[in-house]
N, C-alpha and C positions, 0 to 999 in steps of 0.2 A: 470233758466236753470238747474238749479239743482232737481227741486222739483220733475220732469217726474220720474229721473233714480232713486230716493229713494223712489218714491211708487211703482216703478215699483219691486225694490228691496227689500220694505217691503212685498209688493205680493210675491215674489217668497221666504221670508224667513216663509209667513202664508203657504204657500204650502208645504213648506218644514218642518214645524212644523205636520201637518197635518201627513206628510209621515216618521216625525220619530216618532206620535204617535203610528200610525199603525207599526211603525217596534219596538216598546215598545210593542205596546199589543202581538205581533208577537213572540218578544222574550221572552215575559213573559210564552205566551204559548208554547213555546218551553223550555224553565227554566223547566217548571211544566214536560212535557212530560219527560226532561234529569231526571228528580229527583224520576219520577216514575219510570222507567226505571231504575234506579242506584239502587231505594228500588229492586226494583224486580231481580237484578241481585247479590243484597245484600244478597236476601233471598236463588237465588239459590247456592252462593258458600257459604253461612253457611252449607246448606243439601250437597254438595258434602265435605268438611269439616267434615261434622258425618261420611260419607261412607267413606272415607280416614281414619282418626278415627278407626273407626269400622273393616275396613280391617288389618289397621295397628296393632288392639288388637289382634285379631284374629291370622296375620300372626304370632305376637311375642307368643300365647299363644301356637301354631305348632311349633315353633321352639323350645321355651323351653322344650314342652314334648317329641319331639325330640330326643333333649339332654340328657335328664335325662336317656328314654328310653336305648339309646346309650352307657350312662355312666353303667346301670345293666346288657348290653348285651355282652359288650364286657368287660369282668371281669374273670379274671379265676375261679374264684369260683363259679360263675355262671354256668361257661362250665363244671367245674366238677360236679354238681349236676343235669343237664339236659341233660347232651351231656354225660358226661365219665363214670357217675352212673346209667345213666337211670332214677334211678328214687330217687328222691331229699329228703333231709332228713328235715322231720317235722317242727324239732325247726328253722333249717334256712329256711325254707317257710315264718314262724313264720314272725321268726325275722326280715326277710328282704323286704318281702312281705306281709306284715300285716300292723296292724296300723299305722307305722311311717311312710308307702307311703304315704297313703292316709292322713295323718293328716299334713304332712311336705312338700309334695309335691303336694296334691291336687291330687290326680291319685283315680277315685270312682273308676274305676274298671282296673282290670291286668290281664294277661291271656300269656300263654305261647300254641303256635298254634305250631302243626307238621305237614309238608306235608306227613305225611304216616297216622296218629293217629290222627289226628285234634284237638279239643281241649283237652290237656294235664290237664291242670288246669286254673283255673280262681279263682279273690277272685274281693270281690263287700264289698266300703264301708270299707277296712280293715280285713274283715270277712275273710280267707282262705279256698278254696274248697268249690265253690259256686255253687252248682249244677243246681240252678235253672239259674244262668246267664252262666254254660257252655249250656245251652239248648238254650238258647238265642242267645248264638255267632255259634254256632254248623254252621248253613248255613250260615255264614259269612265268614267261615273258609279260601276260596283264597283272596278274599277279605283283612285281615287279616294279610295274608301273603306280601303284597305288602310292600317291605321297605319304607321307606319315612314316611309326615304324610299327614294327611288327615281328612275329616269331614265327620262323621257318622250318620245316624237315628234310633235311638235304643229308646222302650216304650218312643215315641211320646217326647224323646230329641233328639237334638243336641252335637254330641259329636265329642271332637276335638281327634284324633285318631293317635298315631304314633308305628309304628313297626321296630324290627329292627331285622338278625338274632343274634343268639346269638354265640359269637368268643372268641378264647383266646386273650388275651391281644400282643400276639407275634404276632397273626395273620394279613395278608394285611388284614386292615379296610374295604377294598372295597371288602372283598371275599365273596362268594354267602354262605361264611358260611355251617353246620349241618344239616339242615331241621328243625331246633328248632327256635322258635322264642319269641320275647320278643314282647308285645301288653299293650301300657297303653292307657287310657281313659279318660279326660275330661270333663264334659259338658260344653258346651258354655251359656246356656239358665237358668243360676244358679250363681254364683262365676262369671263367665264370664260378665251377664249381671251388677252385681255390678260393677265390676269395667269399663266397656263402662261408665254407669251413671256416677261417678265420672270423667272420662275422659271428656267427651263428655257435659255434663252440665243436660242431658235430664234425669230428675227421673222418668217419665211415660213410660222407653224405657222398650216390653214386647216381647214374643216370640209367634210366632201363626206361623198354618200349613198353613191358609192362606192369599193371601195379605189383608189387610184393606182397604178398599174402601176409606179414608180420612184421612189416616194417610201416612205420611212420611214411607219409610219400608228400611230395606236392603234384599237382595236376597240372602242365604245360599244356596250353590251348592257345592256338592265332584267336586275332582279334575276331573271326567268324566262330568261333566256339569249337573249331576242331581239335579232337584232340593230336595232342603231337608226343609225348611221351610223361616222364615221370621223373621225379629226385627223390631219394629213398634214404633215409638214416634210422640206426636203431635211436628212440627216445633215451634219455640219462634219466627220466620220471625222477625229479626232484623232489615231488611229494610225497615218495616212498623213501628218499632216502632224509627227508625230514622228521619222517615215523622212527624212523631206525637211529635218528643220536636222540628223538626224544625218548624214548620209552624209558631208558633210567629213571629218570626223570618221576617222571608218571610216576614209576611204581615208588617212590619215595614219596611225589605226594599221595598216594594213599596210604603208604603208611604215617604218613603224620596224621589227616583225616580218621585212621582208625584209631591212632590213641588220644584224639582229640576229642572223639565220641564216648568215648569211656570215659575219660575225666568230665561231660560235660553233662553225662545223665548221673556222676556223684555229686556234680555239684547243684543240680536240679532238685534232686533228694533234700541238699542239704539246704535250697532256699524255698522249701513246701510252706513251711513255720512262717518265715519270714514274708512268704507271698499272700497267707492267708492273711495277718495282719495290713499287709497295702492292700489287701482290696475291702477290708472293712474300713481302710483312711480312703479308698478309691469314692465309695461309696458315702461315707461321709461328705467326701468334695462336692460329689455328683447331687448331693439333695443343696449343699449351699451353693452349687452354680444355678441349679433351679429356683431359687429364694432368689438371688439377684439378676435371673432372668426377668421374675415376676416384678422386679421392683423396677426395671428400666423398662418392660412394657405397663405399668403405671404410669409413670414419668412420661412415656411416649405418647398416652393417650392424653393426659394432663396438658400435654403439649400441644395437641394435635386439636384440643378441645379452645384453641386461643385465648387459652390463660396471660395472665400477665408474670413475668418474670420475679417478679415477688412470692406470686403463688406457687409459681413449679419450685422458687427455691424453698418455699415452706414444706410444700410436699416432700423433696428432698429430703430435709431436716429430719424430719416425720419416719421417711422409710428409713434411713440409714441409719437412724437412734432401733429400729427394729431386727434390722440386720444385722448389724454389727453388736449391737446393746449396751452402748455406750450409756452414761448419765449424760452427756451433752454432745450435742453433735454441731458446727456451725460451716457456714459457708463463706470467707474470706475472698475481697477479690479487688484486683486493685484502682483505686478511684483516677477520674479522667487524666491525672496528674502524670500518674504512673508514680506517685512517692508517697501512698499508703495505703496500707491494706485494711478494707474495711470490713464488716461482718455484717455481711447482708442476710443474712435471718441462721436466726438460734433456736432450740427448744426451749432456751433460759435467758435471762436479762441479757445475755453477750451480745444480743441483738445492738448494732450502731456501734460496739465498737471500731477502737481502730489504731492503728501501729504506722509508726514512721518506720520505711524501710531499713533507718537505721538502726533502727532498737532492736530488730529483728534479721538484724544479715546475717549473723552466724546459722542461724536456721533457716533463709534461706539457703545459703550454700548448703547444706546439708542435703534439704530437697532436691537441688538440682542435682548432686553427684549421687539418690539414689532414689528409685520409685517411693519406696516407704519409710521415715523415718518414726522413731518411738523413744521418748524422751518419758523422763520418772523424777520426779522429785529427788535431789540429792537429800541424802538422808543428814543428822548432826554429825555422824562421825568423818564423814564427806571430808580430807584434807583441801584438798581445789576446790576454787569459788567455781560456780554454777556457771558456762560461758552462756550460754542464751537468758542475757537479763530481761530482753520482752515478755518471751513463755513464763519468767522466775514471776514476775508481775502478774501475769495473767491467773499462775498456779495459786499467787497468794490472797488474790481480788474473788477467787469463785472456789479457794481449797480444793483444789485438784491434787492428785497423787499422779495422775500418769496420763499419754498423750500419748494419739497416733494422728503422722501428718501425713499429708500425701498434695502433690505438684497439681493445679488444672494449668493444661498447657494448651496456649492457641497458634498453630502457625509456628510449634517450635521456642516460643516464649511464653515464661511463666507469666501467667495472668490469674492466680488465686491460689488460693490453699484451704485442703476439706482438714478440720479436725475434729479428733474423736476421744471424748477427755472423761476419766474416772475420776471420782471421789477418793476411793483406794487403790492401793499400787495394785497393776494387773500386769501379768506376762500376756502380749497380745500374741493368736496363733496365726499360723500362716492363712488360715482361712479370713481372717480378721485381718492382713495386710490385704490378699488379694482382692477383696470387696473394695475395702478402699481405695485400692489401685483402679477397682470396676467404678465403683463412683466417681472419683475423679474423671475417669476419662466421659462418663456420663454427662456430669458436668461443665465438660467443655465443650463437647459435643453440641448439646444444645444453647449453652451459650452463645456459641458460635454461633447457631441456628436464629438467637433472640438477635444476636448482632444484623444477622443479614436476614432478620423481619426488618426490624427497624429501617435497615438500609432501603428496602423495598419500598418500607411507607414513605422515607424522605424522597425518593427518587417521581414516586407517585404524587409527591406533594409537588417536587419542582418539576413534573413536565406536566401536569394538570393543574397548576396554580404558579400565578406570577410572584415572582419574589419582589417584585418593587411595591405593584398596588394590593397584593393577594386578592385580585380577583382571580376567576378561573381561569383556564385559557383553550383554547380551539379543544384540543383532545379531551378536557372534562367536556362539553358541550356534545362530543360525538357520539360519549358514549350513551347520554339519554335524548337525542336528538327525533329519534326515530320513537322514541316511546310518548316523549312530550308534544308531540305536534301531527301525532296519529288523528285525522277526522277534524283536526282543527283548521285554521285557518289564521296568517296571521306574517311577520315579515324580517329577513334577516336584513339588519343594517350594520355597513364598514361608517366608521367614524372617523375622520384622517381629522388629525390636529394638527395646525399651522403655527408655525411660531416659534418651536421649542425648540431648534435647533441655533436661534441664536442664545436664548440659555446656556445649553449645550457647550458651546464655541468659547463665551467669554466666562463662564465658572466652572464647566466641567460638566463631565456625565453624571454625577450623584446630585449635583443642583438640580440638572432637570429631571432627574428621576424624584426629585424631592418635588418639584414641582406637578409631576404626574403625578402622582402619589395621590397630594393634595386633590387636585382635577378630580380624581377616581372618585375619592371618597364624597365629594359635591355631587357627583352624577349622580353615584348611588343614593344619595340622602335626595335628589330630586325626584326620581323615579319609582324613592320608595312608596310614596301614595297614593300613585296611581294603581286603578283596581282589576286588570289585566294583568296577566302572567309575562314577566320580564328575566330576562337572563343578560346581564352586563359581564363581558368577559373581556380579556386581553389579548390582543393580535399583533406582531409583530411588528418592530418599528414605531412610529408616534401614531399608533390608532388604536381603536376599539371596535370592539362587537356590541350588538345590541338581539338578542330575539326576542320576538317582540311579539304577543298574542294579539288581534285585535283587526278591525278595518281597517284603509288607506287613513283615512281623517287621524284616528287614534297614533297611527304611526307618525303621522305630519306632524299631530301635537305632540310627541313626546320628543323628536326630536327638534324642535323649534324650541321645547323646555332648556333642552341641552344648547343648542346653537346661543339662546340669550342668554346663559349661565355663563357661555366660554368665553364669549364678546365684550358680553355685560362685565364684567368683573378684570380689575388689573392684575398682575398675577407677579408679587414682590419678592425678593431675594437678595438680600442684600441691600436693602434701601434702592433697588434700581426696580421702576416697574418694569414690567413688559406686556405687551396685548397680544393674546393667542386668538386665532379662530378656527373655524370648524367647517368643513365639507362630509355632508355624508351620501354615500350611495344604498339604496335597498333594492331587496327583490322580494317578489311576494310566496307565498309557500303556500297551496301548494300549485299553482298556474305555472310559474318560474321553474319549478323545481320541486323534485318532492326528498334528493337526497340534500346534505349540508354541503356537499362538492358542487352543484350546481350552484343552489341559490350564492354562495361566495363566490363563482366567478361572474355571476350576472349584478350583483351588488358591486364587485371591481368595475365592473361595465361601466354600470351607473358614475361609478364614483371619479373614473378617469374620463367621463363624458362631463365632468363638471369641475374637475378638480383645476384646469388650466387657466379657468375663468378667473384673472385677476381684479376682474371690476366685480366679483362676485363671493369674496372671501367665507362669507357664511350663508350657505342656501347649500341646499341636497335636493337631489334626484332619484325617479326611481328609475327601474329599469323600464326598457320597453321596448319598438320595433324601432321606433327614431332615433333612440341612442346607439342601437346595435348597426342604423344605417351611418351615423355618424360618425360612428369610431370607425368604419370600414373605410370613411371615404377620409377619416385622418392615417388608416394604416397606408391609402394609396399615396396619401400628398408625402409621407414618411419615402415611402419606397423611391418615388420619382425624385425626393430630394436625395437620399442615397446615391441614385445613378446619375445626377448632374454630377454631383460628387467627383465621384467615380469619373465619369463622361467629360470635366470640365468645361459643362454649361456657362461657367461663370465668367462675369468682363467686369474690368475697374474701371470706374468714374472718378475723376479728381473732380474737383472744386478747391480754385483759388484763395488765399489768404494774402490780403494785400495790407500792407501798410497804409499811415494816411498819408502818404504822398503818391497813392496808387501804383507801388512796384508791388510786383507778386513777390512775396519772400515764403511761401510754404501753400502747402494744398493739404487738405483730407482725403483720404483713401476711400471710396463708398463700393458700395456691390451691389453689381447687377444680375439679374439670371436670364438668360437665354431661355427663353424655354422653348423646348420644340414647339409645340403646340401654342401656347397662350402667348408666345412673344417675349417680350423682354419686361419683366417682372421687377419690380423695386422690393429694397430687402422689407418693408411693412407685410410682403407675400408672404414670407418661409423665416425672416430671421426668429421671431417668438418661439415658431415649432423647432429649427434648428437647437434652441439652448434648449427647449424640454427634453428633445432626445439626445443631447450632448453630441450631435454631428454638428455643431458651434464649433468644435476642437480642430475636428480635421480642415472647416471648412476656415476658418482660421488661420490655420497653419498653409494654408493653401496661398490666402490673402499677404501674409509678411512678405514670403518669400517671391510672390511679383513682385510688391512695394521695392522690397530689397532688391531686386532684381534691377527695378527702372530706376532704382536712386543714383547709380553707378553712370548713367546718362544726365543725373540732374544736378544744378547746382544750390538747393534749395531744399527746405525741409518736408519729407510727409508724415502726415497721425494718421497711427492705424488704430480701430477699434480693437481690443481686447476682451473678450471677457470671462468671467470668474473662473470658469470650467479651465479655458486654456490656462489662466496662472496659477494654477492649481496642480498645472502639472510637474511633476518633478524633474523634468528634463528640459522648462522653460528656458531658462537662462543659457542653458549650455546649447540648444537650438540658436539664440539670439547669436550666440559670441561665435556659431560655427557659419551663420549667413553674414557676419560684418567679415570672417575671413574669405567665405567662400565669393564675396561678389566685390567684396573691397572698397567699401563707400567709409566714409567717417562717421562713428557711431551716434556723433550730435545730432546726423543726419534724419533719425529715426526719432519720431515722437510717440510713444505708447500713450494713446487714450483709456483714463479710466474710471468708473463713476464713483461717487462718492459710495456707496456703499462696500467697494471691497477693501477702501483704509482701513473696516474694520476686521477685518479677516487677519489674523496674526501671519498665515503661512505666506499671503497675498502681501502684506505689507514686506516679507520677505525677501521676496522675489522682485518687488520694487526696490529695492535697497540694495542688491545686488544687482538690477540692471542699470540701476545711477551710478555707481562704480566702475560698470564698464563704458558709461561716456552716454549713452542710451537717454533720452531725456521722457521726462514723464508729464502728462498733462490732464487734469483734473476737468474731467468732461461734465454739461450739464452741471454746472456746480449751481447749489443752492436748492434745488428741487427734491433732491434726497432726503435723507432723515439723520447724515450721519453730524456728528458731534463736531463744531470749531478747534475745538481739540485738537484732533485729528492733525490739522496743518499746524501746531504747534512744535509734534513728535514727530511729523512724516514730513520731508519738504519734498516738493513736487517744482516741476520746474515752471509750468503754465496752467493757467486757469483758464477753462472757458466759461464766458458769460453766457445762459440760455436765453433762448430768442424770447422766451417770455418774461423776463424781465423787462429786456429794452420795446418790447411793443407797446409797453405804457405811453410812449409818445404818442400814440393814436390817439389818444384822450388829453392828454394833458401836453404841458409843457418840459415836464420833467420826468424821470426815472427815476428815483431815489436810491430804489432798491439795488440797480445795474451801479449807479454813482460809486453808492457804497460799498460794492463787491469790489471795481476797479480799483475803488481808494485803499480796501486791504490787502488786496493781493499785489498790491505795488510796495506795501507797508513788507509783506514778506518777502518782497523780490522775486516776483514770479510776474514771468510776464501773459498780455491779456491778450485772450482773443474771443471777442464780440462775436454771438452768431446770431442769423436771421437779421442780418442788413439790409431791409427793401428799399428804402427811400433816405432822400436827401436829411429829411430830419436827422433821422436817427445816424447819418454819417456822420453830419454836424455834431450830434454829438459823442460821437465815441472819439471824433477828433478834438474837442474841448476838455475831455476829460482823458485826451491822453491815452486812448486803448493801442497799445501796441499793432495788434493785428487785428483786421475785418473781414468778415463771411459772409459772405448772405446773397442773393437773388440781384441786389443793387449792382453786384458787379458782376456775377456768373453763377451759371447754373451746375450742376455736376454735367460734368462732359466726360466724352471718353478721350483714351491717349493719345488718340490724333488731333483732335482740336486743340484739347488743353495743352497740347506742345508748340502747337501751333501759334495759339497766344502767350505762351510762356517766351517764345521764340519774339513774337510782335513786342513786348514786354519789353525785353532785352536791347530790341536795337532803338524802340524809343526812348530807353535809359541813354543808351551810348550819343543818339543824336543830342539830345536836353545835356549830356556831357559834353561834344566837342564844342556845341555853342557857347 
């Protein structure tokens, strides 16, 4: 049965021998043609090599005379003897144009050309006043004249030729020069041709008028393309004499090639037997690469069909118990741990096992140092104990005989192992590795694949849902935005919640995210039963979305539901309540807007047309033409506030602070604004918009540094308002300490006013506690009006307290203040001293002098003034001390 397909296969190997003589004799004669062909292309770039050569001598031999020309041309001495004298004196002909040209520079001949007089003089050979070669240059004279250099034909040479005019040394190098000219001369076909030979290699290289019929040449032409003659060498054709030491060569490699072909159609013969066998194991392979083709496009569609990871590994299990034919097939891989390896589905109970990496290292290592391992039951006569005690367990828990392992590797680390386990001992075939090697990498493939599903859904889950309240957020809402609110009618509302940032401050971000949290889930349980379609999502920072199906009334209600939940209710953490509330702005869909881009920024509209409203904490707005006229005519008061800024519109007002024995001992700092237009504007104008738009900072920082400015004139203290924005900056303090050096006043000098409410700011209380260290005194403004904690002044000392005017206008009614008493009496108890404001009448003097108030403010004694007045009475002040003194 065998004998047909190996004569049939020793035929087709004589045929084939047959056809690689002919592609030997084939290639041989193509060898031969490459190698002529390579001679001949050898011989042409040596001849372009001479004419590269030869151009290149050439050009450098023009350039040098060039130079030299250039170097005698432009020479003052030169100019004086041809150009200023006319006519040039003997011994420096002599001396400069004589011998030492021609002998040092190679110049046979030199000549000085005039465009009026033509040739001046010439010397030939060193000779000076050469009359038979001015006869010769005579019609050459424009010629001559051409700056530059050039190649000449003079008594049957070649000569390399350059002129130049002749200039003073001061002169622009490029000027057209005298009409005198400086002309040296070369030959090429002399001197020149020496040195080519040496160059070039060729000692027969000769000069002729014309070409040589069998010789190599180059072509000498002036710059105008005439011809002028020729240089002739016989070629050395190196590519022929490359042919001539290889040919040994050659004929030895073919004779090796010839007895190589004969040994290699015996030994062709002799592997006929042996080829027919690989191609019945060819063919064998080729139907099981097709089997584990089929089974990874299984798997692929399994996949493709958004299976769960459970099921493609079952499927798995399934095909490769087919493929392979194993009694058990399972899928190993390792738990989140990374320290055991579990068995995520089997065809048999192995399903949930699982192995400490330890019990199983030695077969790790095995897998990593080789794709396929196969491990067999040691038999009893076995001398060595068995090293893989995990598998020795596993062989003895399910009566295994034998075991194929193989690596799933992710990223270059093992991350599982496939095995393929008998009941009885089997020798596994290579066919039966390689599958396994194909699974495995199957297995990690999609793996990976189930990995970066997963990773998609989570990434889909955190940018379309909040991770604090798990509502949805702006991007879930976009995508059915357009599908929900098709034909309908109905309103997007921003939800800004107030409050939570003092949470925030004094527990941290996770309090008030716990606290939002909370909030969320009330809303939602409020909104759930109402019978309109609602969408509660999450927007950035402390607010909320709301879309909302329904009329203007149904919108009002459902946010008035939320307004009194947020208000209504205290909101506890740590045994400390806090009261949040709620602004919201809406727009209506579809009047407003018909995309979600829209209606969101006309709901910010709304919501920053309301959100400033401090007498107004919980109420919303919607949008409309009057909010949109409103906010335009706050972007202008914004702007104009900016360019006072900028512009320094601004002027300070003092107001006195007098002791009771009426000496001014200190003032307060106030601001004024100029305004071009409306005049001089009190800060109740612009300070409120100043701190919403944080140009409080600059405008701030503006105020110290006059204060500081005028204190250096004063002998007495000023309070400057502060507020939270500016001590919040990080470069406060070190601003403070660079104005006490830069204007030099004493740091006591300087009173920071500040209100109760930023003792509780930790970064604020900071910044106060290092400006009392550098001498800076602090003083506790409006005190009592606030909401912050007594506390406060137990941890924080402050250096003064002021009393607000509403306390002490209790006198109007009564006879006593209790409340202003009291304050005096504790801040004397701290040692801080008092300053009473809103002092209008005698009453109330009397009594801040009865109880003792350090210092007094108020209308009783002055108004804010500006720096002229107020010096002016500080000045009146001064010498009515001094008089009540000399008396």
């Amino acid at each position: 049965m065998m004998s047909s397909p190996i004569k049939r296969i020793t035929h087709q190997y004589k045929v084939s021998l047959i056809w690689i003589a002919a592609l030997f004799i084939s290639s041989l004669f193509l060898f031969a043609s490459l190698l002529w062909e390579s001679a001949d292309t050898i011989n042409q770039e040596d001849e372009k090599h001479v004419h590269s050569s030869i151009e290149e001598d050439i050009q450098r031999t023009k350039r040098l005379l060039l130079n030299n020309v250039r170097d005698y041309a432009i020479w003052d001495s030169a100019y004086d003897q041809w150009i200023k004298q006319q006519q040039p004196d003997r011994d420096w002909v002599v001396s400069n144009l004589g011998t030492g040209l021609y002998e040092n520079l190679n110049v046979e001949w030199a000549a000085v050309v005039s465009q009026s007089q033509g040739i001046r003089f010439s010397a030939y050979q060193g000779k000076t006043h050469s009359t038979v070669m001015s006869q010769k240059l005579a019609p050459l004279t424009q010629a001559l004249l051409r700056q530059g250099s050039d190649l000449l034909l003079l008594d049957n040479k070649v000569y390399a030729v350059a002129s130049h005019p002749i200039l003073k040394e001061s002169d622009n190098h490029d000027a057209a020069g005298y009409g005198e000219s400086f002309v040296f001369a070369t030959p090429l076909n002399t001197a020149e041709q020496h040195e080519l030979k040496t160059h070039i290699g060729y000692q027969d290289l000769h000069f002729s008028l014309q070409p040589p019929p069998s010789h190599a040449y180059y072509s000498l032409q002036d710059n105008q393309g005439k011809q002028l003659g020729y240089l002739n060498w016989q070629p050395m054709k190196p590519g022929n004499q490359f042919l001539h030491h290889l040919f040994p060569w050659i004929l030895l490699l073919l004779t090796v090639l010839g007895i190589t072909t004969g040994l290699l159609f015996h030994r062709l013969v002799k592997q006929g037997r042996h080829s027919l066998q690989e191609m019945q194991a060819l063919a064998n392979t080729r139907s099981d690469l097709e089997e584990q083709q089929k089974v990874v496009q299984n798997l692929r569609q399994r996949f493709q069909y958004q299976g769960s990871q459970q099921t493609f590994f079952h499927t798995l299990s399934l095909e490769a118990t087919r493929l392979i034919k194993a009694d058990i097939t399972a899928v190993w891989l390792l738990d989140d741990s990374g320290h055991q390896l579990v068995c995520q589905t089997s065809n048999s109970s192995m399903t949930h096992e699982a192995f400490n990496l330890s019990e199983v290292q030695t077969c790790i290592e095995l897998i990593q140092g080789q794709p396929v391992v196969e491990l067999n039951m040691p038999g009893t006569d076995r001398p060595d104990p068995f090293p893989h005690q995990g598998m020795l367990k596993l062989f003895h828990e399910f009566g295994l005989h034998s075991a194929l392992l193989t690596g799933v590797y992710q990223g270059g680390e093992l991350q599982g192992v496939l095995t393929f386990c008998q009941y009885q001992p089997r020798q596994w075939s290579d066919s039966d590795k390689n599958a396994a090697s194909a699974l495995a990498g199957v297995t990690a493939q999609f793996a990976e694949a189930f990995q970066r599903r997963k990773a998609e859904e989570n990434f889909y889950q955190e940018t379309h849902f909040d991770q604090v309240t798990g509502l949805p957020q702006l991007a879930h809402i976009e995508d059915q935005f357009s599908q929900e609110t098709e034909h309908k009618e109905g309103y997007l509302l921003i939800l800004r919640l107030h409050g939570l940032h003092l949470i925030n401050e004094f527990h941290g971000v996770e309090a008030g995210d716990e606290v939002f949290r909370n909030l969320a889930q009330q809303c939602l349980a409020i909104l759930e039963p109402l019978p309109q379609q609602k969408h509660l999502f999450r927007l950035p920072a402390n607010r909320l979305g709301l879309l909302l199906e329904g009329s203007q009334s149904e919108a009002e209600h459902s946010v008035q539901l939320l307004i009194d939940l947020v208000s209504g209710s205290t909101w506890d953490y740590q045994r400390k309540n806090y009261t949040l509330s709620l602004q919201a702005g809406g727009a209506h869909y579809p009047s407003d807007g018909r995309s979600l881009e829209e209606l969101q920024h006309k709901a910010r509209l709304a919501l920053q047309h309301i959100r400033n409203q401090a007498d107004k904490p919980n109420t919303f707005s919607f949008y409309s033409l009057n909010v949109s006229r409103g906010l335009k005519a706050r972007t202008q008061a914004i702007q104009e506030l900016q360019r006072a800024i900028e512009r320094e519109e601004f002027v300070l007002y003092f107001q006195p602070q007098y002791s009771s024995d009426k000496r001014i001992e200190g003032a307060e700092v106030l601001l004024r604004w100029q305004h071009p237009e409306k005049g001089l504007l009190g800060p109740g104008h612009f300070i409120t918009l100043a701190e919403e738009t944080e140009l409080i900072v600059p405008m701030s920082r503006w105020i110290l540094r006059q204060a500081c400015q005028v204190l250096t004139r004063l002998p007495i203290t000023l309070s400057v308002n502060i507020s939270v924005l500016q001590l919040r900056q990080a470069g406060f303090v070190r601003e403070i300490q660079g104005l006490i050096h830069e204007f030099d006043f004493q740091p006591h000098q300087l009173v920071i006013e500040i209100v109760e409410s930023m003792m509780a700011d930790p970064g604020a209380a900071r910044q106060l506690k290092a400006l009392r260290q550098l001498g800076v005194q602090v003083a506790l403004d409006d005190f009592g009006t606030g909401y912050s904690s007594l506390s406060y002044l137990q941890h924080f000392a402050v250096d003064e307290i002021k009393v607000d005017q509403c306390f002490i206008k209790a006198l109007e009614e009564q006879d006593d203040a209790p409340l202003a008493r009291t304050i005096i009496a504790m801040a004397h108890s701290l040692n801080c001293r008092v300053v009473v404001e809103g002092v209008e009448n005698k009453a109330q003097l009397a009594f801040c002098r009865q109880h003792k108030a350090d210092l007094i403010q108020g209308f009783f004694f002055a108004k804010p003034e500006p720096w002229e007045h107020f010096t002016a009475r500080l000045e009146a002040s001064f010498q009515n001390d001094h008089t009540a003194n000399a008396h």
